[in-house]
MARDRENKE-911460 format. One line per 4 residues: number of its first residue (from 1); for each residue y, z, x of N, C-alpha, C. Coordinates in pm, whole numbers, plus 32768, in hexadecimal, padded with zeros to 4 digits. Layout:
NUM	Y Z X Y Z X Y Z X; ...
END
This chain:
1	7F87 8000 8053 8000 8000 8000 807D 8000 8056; 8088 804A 80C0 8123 8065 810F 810D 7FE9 8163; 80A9 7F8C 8174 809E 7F24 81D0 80EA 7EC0 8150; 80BA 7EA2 80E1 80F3 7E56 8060 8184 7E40 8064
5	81B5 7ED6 8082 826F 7F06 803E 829B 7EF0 80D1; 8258 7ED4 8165 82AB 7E81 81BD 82A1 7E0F 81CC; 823D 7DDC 819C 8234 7D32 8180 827C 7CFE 814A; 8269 7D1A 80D9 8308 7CE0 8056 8391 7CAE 8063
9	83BF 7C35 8039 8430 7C36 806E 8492 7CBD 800B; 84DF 7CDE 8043 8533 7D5B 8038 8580 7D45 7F9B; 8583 7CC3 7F72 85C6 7CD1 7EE4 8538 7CD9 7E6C; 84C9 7C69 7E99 846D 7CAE 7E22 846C 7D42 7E15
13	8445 7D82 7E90 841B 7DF3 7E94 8479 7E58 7E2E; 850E 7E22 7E56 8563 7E6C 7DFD 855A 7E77 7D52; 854E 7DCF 7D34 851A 7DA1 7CB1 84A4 7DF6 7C8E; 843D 7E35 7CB7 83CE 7E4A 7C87 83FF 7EDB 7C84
17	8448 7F12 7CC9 846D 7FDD 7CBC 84A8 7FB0 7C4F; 8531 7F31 7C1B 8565 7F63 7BA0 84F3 7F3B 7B3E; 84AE 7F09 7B4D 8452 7EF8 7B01 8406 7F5E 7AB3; 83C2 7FB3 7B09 839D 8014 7AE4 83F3 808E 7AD4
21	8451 80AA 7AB9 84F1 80EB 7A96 8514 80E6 7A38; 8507 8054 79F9 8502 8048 7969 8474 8068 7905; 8423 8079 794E 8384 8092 7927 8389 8102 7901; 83D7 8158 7979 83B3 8202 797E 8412 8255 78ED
25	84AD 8208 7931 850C 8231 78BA 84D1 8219 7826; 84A0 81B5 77C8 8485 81A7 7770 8407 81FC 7757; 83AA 81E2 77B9 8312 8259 77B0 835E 82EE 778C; 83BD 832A 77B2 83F8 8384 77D9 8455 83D7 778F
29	847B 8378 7705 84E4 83AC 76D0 84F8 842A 766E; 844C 8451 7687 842D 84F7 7626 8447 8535 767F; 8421 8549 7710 844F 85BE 777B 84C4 85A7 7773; 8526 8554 7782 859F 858E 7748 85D2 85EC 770B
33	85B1 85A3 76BC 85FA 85E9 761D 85A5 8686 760F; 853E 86AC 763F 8512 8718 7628 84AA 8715 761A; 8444 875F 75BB 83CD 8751 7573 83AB 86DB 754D; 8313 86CE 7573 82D8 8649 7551 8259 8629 755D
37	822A 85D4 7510 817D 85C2 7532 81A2 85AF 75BE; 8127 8620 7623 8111 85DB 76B0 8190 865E 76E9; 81B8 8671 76C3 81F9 86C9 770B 81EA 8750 773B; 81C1 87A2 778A 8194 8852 779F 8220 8894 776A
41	8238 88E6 770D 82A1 88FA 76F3 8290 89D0 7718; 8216 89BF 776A 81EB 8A5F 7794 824E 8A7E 7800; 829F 8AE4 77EB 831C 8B0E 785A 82AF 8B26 78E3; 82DB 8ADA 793B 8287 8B03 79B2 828C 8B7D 79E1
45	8235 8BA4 7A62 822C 8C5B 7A80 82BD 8C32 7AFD; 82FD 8C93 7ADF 835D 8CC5 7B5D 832E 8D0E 7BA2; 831A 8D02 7C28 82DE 8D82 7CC1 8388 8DBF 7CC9; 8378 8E25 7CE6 83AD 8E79 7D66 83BC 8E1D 7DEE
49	841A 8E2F 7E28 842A 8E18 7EE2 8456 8E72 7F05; 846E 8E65 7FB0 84B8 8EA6 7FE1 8505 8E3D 802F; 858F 8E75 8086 85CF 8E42 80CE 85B1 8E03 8145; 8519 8E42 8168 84F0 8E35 81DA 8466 8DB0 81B4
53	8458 8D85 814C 8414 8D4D 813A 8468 8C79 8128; 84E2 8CA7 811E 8527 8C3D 815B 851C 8BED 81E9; 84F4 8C35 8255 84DB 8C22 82C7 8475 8BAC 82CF; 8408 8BFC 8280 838B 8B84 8261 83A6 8AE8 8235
57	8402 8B0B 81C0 8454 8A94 8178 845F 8A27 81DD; 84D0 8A55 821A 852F 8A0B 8289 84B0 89DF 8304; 8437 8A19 8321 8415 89EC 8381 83D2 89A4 835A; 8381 8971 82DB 8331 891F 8280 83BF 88C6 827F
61	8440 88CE 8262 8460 8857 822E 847E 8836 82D6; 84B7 885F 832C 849A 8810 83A7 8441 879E 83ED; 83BA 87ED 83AD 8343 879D 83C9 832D 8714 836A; 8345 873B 830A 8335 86D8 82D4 83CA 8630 8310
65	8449 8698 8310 8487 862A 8369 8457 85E5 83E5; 840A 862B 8427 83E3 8610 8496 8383 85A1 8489; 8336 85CB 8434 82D2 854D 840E 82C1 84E1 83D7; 8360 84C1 837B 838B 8470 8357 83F4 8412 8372
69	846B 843D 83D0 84AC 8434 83F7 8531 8401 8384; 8550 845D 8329 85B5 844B 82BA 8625 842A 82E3; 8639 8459 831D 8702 842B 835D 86F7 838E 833C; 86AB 8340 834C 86AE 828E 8347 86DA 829F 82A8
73	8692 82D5 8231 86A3 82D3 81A0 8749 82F0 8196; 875A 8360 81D6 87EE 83B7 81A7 885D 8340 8201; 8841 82EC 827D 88C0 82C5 8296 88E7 8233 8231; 8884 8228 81E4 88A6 81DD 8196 892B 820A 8129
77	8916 8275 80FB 8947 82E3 80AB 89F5 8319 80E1; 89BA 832A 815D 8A5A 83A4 8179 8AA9 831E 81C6; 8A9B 82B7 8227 8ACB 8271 827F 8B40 8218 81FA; 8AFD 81E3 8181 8B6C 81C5 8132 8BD5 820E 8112
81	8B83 8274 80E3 8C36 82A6 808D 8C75 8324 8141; 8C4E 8322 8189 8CA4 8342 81CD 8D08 82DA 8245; 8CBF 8254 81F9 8CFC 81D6 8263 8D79 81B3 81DA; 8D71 81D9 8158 8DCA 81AB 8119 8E3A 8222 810C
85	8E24 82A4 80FC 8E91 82E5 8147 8EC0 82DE 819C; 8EAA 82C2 822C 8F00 829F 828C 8F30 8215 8295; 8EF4 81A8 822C 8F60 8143 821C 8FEF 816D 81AC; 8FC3 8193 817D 9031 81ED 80F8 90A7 822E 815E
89	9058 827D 81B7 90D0 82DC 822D 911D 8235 8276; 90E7 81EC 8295 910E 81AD 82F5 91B4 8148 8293; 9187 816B 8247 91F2 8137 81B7 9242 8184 8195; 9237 81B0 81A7 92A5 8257 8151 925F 82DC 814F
93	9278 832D 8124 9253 83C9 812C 927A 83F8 80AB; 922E 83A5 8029 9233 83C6 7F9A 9183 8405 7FA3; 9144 8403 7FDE 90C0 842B 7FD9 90C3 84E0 804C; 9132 84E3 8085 90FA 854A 80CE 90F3 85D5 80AF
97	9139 8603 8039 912E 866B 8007 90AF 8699 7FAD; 9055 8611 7FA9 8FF7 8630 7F55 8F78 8601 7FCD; 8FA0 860A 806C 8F1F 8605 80B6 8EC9 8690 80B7; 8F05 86E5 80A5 8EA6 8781 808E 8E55 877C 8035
101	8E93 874A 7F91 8E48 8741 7F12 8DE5 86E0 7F39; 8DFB 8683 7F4D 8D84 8603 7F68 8D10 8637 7FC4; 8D4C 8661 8038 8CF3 8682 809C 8C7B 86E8 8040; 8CD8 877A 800C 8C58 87C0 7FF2 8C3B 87B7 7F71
105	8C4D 8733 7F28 8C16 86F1 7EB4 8B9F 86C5 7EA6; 8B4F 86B5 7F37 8AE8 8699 7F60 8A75 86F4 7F40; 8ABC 8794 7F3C 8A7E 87F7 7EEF 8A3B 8812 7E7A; 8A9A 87BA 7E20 8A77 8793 7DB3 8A3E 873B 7D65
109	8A61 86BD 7DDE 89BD 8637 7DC1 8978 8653 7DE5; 8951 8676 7E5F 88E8 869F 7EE0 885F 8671 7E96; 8849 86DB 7DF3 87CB 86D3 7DF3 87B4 8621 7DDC; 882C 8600 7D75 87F5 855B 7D55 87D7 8525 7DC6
113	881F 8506 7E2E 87E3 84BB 7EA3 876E 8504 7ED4; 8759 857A 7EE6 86C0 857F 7F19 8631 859A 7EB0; 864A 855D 7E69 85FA 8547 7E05 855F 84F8 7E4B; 85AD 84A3 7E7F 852F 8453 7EEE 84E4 849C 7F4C
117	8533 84F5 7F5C 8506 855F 8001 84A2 85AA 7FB3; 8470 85FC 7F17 8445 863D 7EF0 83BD 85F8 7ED7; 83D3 858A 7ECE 835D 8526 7E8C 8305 84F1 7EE4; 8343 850B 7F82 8312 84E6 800D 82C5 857D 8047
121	830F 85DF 8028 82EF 863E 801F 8256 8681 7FDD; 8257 865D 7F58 8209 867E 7EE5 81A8 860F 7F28; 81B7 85A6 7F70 8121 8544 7F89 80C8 8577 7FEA; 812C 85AE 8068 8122 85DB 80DC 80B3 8664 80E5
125	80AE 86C7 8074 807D 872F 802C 8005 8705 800E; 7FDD 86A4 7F9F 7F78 86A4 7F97 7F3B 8631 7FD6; 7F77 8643 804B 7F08 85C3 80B5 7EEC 8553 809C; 7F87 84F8 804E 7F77 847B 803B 7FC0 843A 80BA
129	7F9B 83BA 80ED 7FE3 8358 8148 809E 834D 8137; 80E1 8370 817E 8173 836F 814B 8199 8311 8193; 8215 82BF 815B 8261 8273 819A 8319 8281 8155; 834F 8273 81AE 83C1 825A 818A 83E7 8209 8102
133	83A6 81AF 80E8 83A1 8154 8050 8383 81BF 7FE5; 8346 8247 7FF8 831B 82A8 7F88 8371 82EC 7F5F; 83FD 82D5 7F9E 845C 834B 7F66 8489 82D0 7ED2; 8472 8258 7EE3 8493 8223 7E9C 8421 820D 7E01
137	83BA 8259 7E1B 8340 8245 7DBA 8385 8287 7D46; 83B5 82F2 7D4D 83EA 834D 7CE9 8420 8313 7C69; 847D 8275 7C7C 847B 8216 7C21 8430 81EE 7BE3; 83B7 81E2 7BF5 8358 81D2 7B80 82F0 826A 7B4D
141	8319 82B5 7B8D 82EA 8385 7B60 831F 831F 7AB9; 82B3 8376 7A4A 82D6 83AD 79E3 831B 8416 79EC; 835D 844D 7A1D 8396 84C7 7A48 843A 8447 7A4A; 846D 83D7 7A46 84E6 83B0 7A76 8557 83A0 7A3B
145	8547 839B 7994 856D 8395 793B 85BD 8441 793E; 858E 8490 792B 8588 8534 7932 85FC 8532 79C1; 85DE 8502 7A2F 85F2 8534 7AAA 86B0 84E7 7ABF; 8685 846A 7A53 8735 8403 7A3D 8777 8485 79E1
149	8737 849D 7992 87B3 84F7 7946 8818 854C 7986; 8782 859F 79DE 87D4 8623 7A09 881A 8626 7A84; 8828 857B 7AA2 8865 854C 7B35 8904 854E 7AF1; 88CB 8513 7A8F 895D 84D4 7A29 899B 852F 7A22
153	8978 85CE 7A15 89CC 8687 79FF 89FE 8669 7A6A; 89A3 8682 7ABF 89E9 86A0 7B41 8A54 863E 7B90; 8A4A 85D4 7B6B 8AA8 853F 7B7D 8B30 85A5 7B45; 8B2D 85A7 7AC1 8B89 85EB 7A6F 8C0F 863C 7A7B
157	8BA4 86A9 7ACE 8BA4 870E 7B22 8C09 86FE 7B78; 8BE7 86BE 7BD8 8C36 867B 7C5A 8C9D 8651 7C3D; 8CBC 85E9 7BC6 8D0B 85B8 7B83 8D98 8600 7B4C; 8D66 8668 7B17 8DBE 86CE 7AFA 8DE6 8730 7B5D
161	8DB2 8749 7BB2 8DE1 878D 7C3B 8E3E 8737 7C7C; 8E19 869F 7C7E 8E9F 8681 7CC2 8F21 8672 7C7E; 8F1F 8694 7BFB 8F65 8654 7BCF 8FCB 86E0 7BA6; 8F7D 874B 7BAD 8F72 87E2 7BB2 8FDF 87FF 7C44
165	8FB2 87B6 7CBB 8FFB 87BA 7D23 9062 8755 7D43; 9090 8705 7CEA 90E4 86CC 7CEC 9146 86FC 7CC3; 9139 874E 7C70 9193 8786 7BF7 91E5 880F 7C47; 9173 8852 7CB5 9174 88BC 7D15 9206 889F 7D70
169	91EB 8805 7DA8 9226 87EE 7DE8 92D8 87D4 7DC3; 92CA 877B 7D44 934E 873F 7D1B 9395 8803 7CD8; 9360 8845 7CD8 939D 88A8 7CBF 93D8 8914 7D03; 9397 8907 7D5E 93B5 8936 7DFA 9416 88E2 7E5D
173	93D0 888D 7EB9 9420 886E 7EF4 9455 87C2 7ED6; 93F8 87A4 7E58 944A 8721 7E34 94BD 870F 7DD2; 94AF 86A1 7D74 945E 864B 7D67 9456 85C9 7DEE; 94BF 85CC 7E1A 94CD 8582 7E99 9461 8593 7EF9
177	9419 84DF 7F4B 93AF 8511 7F92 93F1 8526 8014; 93AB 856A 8073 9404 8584 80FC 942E 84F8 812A; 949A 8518 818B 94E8 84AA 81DB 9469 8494 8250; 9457 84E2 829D 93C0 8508 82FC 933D 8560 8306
181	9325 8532 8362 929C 85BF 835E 92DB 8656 837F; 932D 8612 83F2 9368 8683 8442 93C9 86D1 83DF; 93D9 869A 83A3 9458 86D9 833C 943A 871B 82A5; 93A1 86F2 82A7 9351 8713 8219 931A 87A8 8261
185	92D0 879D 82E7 92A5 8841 830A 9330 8856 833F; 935F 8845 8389 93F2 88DF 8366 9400 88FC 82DD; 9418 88C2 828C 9432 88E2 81F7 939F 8953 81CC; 9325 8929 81F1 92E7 897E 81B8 92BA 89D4 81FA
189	92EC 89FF 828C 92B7 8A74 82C0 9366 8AD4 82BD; 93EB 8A99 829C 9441 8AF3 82C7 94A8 8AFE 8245; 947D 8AC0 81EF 94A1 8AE5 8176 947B 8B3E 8105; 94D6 8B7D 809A 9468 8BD7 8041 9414 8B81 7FCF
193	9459 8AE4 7F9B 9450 8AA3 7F5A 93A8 8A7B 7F9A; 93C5 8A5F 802E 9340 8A30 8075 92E4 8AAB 807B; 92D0 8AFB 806C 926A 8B69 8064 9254 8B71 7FE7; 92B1 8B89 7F66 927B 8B80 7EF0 921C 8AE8 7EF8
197	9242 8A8C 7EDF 91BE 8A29 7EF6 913B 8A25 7F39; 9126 8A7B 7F9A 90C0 8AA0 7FF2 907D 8B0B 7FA5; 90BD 8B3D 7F6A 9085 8BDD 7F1B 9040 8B9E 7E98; 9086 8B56 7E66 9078 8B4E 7DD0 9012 8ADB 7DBD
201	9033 8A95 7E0E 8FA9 8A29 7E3C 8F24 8A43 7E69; 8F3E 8AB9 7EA3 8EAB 8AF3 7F10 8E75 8B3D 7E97; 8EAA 8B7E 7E2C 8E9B 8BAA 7DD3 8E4B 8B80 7D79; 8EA8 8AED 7D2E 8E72 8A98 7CD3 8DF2 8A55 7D09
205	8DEF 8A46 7D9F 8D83 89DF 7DBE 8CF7 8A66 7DA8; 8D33 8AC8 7DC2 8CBF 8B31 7DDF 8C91 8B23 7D39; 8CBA 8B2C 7CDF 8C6F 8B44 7C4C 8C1F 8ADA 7C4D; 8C76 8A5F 7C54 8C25 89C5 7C60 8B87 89A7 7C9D
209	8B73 8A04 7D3A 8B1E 89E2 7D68 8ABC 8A6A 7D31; 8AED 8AD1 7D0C 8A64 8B0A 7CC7 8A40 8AD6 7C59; 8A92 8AB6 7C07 8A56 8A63 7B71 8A03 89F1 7BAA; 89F6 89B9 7BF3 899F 8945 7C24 8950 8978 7C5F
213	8955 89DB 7CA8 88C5 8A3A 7D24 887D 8A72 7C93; 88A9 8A95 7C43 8846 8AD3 7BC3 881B 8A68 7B69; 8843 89FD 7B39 880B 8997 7B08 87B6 894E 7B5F; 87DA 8926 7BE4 8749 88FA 7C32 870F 8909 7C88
217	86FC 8973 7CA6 86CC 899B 7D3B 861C 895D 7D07; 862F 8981 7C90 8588 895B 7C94 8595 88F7 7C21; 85FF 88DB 7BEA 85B9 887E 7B6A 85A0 8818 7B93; 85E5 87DF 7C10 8598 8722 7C12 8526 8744 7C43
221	84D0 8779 7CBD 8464 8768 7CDB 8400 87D1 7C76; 840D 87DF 7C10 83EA 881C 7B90 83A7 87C4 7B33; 8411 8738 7B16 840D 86F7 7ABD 83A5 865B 7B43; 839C 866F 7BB5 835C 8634 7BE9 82BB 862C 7BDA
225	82A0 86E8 7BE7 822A 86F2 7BF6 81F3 873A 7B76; 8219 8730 7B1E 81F2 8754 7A87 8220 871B 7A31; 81AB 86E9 79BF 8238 8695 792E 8267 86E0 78CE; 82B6 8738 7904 833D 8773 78BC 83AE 870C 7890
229	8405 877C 783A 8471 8719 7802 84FD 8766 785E; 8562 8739 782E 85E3 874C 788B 860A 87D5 788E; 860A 8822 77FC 85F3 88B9 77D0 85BF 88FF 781D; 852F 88C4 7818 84D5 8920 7858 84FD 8948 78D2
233	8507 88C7 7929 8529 88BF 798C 85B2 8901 79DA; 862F 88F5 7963 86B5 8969 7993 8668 89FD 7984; 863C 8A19 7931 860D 8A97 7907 85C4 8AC7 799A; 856F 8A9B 798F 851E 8AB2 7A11 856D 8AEF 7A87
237	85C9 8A73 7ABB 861B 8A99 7B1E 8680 8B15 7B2C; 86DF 8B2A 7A93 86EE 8B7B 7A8D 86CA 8C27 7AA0; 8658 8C14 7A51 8613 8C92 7A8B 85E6 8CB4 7AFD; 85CE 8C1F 7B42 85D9 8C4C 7BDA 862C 8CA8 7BFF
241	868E 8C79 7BF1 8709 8CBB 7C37 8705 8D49 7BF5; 86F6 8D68 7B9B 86EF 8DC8 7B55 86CB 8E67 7B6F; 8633 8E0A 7BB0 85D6 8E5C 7BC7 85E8 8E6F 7C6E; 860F 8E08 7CB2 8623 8E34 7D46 86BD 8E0C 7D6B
245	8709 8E57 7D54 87AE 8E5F 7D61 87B1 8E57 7DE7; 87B4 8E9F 7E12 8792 8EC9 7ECE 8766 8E4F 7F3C; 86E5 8E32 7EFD 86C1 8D9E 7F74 871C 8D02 7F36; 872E 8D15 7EBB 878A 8C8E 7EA8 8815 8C90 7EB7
249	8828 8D14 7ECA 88CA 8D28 7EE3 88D6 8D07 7FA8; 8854 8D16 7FC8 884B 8D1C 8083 8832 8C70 8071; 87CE 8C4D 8024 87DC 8BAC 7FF3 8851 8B5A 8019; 889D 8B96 7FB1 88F4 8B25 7F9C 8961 8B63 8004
253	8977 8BCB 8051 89A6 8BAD 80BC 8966 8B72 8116; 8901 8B5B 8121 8884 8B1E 818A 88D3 8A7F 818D; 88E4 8A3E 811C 8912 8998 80FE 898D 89BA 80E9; 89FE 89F1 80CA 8A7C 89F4 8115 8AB1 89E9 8170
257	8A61 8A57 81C4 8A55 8A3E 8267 8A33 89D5 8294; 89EE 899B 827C 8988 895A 82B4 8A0C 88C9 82B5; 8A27 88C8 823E 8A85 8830 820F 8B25 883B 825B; 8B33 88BC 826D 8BD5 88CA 82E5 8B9C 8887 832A
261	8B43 88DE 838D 8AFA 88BA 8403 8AD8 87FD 8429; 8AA9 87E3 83BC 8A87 8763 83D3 8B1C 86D7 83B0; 8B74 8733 836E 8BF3 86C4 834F 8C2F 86CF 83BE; 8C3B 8731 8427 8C91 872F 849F 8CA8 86C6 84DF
265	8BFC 867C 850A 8C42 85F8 855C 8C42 8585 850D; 8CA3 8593 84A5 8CDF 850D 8476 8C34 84EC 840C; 8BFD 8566 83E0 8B8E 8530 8363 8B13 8525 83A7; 8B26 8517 841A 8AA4 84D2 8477 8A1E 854C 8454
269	8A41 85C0 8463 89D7 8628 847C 89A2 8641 841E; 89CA 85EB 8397 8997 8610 8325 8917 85B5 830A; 8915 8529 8359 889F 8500 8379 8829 8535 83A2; 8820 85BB 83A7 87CD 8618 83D4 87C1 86A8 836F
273	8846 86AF 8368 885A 8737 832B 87EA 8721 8271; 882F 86B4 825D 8800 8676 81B1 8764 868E 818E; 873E 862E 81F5 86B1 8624 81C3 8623 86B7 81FE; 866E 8701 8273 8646 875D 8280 8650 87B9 81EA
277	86B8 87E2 81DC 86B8 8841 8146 86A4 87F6 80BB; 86AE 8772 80DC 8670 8728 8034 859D 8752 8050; 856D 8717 80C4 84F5 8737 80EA 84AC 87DA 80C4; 853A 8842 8104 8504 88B2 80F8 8534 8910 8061
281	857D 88BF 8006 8580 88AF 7F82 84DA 88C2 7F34; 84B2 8858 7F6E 840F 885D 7F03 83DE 88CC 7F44; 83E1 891B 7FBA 836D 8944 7FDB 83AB 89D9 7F8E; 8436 89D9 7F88 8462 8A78 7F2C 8434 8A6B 7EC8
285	8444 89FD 7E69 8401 89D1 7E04 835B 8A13 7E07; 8318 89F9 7E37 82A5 8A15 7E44 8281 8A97 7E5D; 82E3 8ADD 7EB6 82B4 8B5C 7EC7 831B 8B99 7E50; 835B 8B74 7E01 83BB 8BCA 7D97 8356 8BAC 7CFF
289	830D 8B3C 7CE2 82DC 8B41 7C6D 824B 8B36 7C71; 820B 8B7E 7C2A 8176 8B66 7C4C 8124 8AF4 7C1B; 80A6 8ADA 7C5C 805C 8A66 7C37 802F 8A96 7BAB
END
């Protein structure tokens, strides 16, 4: 099969994922909506963790980067939209007040783009042949239909955060975009106008990214490896969090960190940073809900 999906010229191959995309979505449209013939609508078991059981996480999702070599998937992903912000800068500086929001907006798609990493993940587990072409199988999962919706929240999501931080900004230190870079950080490290924006932003973004760490830490690779509906599937996650406050609160500083760290050189480190914690995503998954 992975000998097939490098043979191909590169546009059938594409034709045949939407192919089965439209297969899955229409197969699909009771896990949606909720209850349905075919659907487990049994609330799954929530485990206990500990903090220290994160460690494991991260070194499973390492390995699994290691063995796959994901960064090739993700520079598809981050190399655009951070080559079209710095054409935007190279034009004017109407985009630079909203490079913080964008940057850790990534927080808040994260799971949609590694949706593939879970599914590479989940093959890798039970000792199927993986290839790079498998992050793309997930398009034909009966599970895809379910998995578009709750991309679509979180799309949403993002949507309204920037638009959330736009509003941050023109109230603070706009509506005017800076004259420079140099002249946008003096403004926001030596002004009070520029600290209220830093406060009230770090703020707003902070509610933003727990409402998304509690809706999916586990619902996409949830709705991967069980035919649940979208419900089920927030529910689930939720109580994750619920039930282990402590390791998802060290979590989601775990991928905060992790996403400074990797935006420093100009986005590059996130080629690494991404698919490590999308990878070690399923394996929390796994150790947070039981078989």
């Amino acid at each position: 099969m992975a000998t097939e999906d490098h043979i191909r010229n590169p546009l059938e191959w594409g034709w045949d994922q939407i192919k089965l995309a439209g297969t899955a979505i229409s197969s699909t449209g009771h896990a949606v909506a909720g209850p349905g013939e075919g659907v487990d609508t049994t609330p799954p078991v929530v485990r206990r963790i500990e903090i220290a059981d994160l460690k494991e996480v991260l070194a499973k999702g390492f390995a699994d980067f290691g063995a796959y070599r994901t960064d090739v998937f993700f520079v598809c992903l981050i190399y655009p939209v951070a080559g079209l912000f710095l054409i935007n800068l190279a034009f004017g500086y109407d985009m630079l007040p909203l490079l913080f929001p964008l940057a850790s907006g990534f927080t808040l798609i994260g799971p949609i783009a590694a949706v593939g990493l879970y599914e590479m993940s989940r093959r890798r587990e039970k000792g199927f042949e993986v290839t790079w072409s498998d992050a793309f199988a997930v398009t034909g999962s009966p599970a895809f239909g379910a998995i578009m919706v709750l991309g679509l929240v979180l799309l949403t999501i993002f949507v309204v955060w920037m638009a959330v931080a736009q509003i941050i900004y023109d109230m603070t230190l706009g509506p005017k975009p800076p004259v420079s870079i140099e002249a946008f950080v003096n403004d926001v490290v030596t002004t009070s106008a520029g600290w209220a924006m830093v406060i009230v932003g770090m703020g707003t973004g902070f509610l933003f990214a727990v409402l998304v760490l509690a809706i999916s830490v586990v619902s996409f690779p949830l709705l991967l490896d069980r035919n649940v509906g979208v419900y089920t599937a927030v529910e689930t996650s939720i109580r994750a969090v619920m039930k282990n406050p402590e390791p998802m609160a060290v979590w989601g500083l775990i991928v905060a960190g992790g996403l400074v760290i990797g935006m420093l050189p100009v986005f590059i480190g996130l080629v690494i940073i991404l698919p490590v914690l999308g990878h070690a995503t399923w394996h929390l998954y796994r150790k947070v809900v039981a078989s």
